[in-house]
N, C-alpha and C positions, 0 to 999 in steps of 0.2 A: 162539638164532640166528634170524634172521628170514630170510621167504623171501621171494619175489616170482616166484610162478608156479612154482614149486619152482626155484628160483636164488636160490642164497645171496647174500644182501646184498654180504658184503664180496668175492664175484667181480664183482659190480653196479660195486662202487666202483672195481675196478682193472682193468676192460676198458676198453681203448686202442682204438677202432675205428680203424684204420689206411686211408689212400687207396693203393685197388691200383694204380693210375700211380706215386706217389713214394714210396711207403710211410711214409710222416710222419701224423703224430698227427692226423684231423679235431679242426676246435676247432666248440666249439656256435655259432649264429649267423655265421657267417662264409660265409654264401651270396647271391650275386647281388640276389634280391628277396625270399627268406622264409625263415620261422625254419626252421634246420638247421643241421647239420654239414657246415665247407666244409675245402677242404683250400688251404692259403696259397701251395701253389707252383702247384698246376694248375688250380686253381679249381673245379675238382670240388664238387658236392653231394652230400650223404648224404642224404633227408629218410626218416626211422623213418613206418613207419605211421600210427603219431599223429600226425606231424607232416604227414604227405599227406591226411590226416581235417581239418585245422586251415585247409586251403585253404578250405573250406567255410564258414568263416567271412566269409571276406572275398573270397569269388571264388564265382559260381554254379557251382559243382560239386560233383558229388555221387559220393562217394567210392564207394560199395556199386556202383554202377554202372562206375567205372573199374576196379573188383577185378574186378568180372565181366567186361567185358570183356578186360583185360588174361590173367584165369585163363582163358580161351579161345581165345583165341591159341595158335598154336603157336607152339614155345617155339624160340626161336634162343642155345641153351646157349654161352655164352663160357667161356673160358680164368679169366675172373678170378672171385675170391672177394669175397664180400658184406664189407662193410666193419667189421661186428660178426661177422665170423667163421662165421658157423652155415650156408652155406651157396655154392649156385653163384648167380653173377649171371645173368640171360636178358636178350638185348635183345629191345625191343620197341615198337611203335608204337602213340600213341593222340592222335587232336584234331594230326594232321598235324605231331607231336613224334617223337622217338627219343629211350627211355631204358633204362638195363640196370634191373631188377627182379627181387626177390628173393621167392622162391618159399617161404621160410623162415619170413622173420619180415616179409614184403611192406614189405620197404623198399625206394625206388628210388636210385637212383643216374642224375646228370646230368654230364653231361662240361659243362664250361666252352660257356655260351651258352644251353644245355638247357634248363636251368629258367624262363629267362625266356622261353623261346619256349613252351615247356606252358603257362604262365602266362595266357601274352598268347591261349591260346583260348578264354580265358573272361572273359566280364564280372563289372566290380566287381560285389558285393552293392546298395553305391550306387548304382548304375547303377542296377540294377534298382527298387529305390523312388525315383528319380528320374521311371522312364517309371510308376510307379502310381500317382505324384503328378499327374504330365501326365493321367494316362489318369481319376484323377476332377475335374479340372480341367475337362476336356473334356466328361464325361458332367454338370460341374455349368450350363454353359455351357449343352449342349445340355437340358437341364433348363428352366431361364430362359427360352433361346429359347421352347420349348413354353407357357411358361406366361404368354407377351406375348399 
């Protein structure tokens, strides 16, 4: 039998992560703007902590710093349950967003709209080596200058 953190595989393969609004199946990718677990009638997001780690790829954000702040927070305890089961949802605010988080297995949950507003408070990655391209552009420039 194989494990996965001591979880057997084949419970791995037949957890159904459910959306606590309509209680229907999340499907993988099926989110607003990034990879997750979306839910097809409410629009809801799931993203797993891996997948809120993956932001960092392509968005300047840096995850270890949104856990900490988020675990700091006081916790405003909701009614509903985490979408893989294991746990209570907390709402909570971060980068002038609102989303429920799970204190469990730190996945969050986005109501229809959510995610692309947490999204939009960070810059592309691009972005960022666009203005460090600008910025030795500028120092090579001013380089030149110095050396007329």
């Amino acid at each position: 039998m194989y494990y996965l953190i001591g979880i057997p595989r084949e419970f791995i393969r037949k957890q159904r992560m459910q959306c606590y609004q309509c209680n229907v199946k999340l499907e993988y990718d099926l989110t607003e703007v990034h990879t997750g677990y979306g839910c097809s009638q409410c629009h809801g997001a799931f993203l797993p902590a891996k997948f809120l780690k993956a932001i960092g790829t392509v968005k300047e954000f840096d995850y270890m710093a949104f856990v900490g702040q988020v675990q700091s927070q006081v916790k405003e305890t909701t009614a509903l349950s985490c979408p893989t089961g294991c746990g209570q949802l907390h709402r909570h605010f971060f980068e002038n967003s609102h989303f429920s988080y799970c204190h469990t297995c730190f996945g969050a949950w986005f109501k229809q709209g959510e995610l692309k507003d947490f999204l939009n408070n960070f810059r592309d990655n691009r972005d960022i080596r666009v203005l460090n391209t600008a910025d030795k552009i500028n120092g090579l420039d001013l380089l030149f200058d110095l050396l007329k």
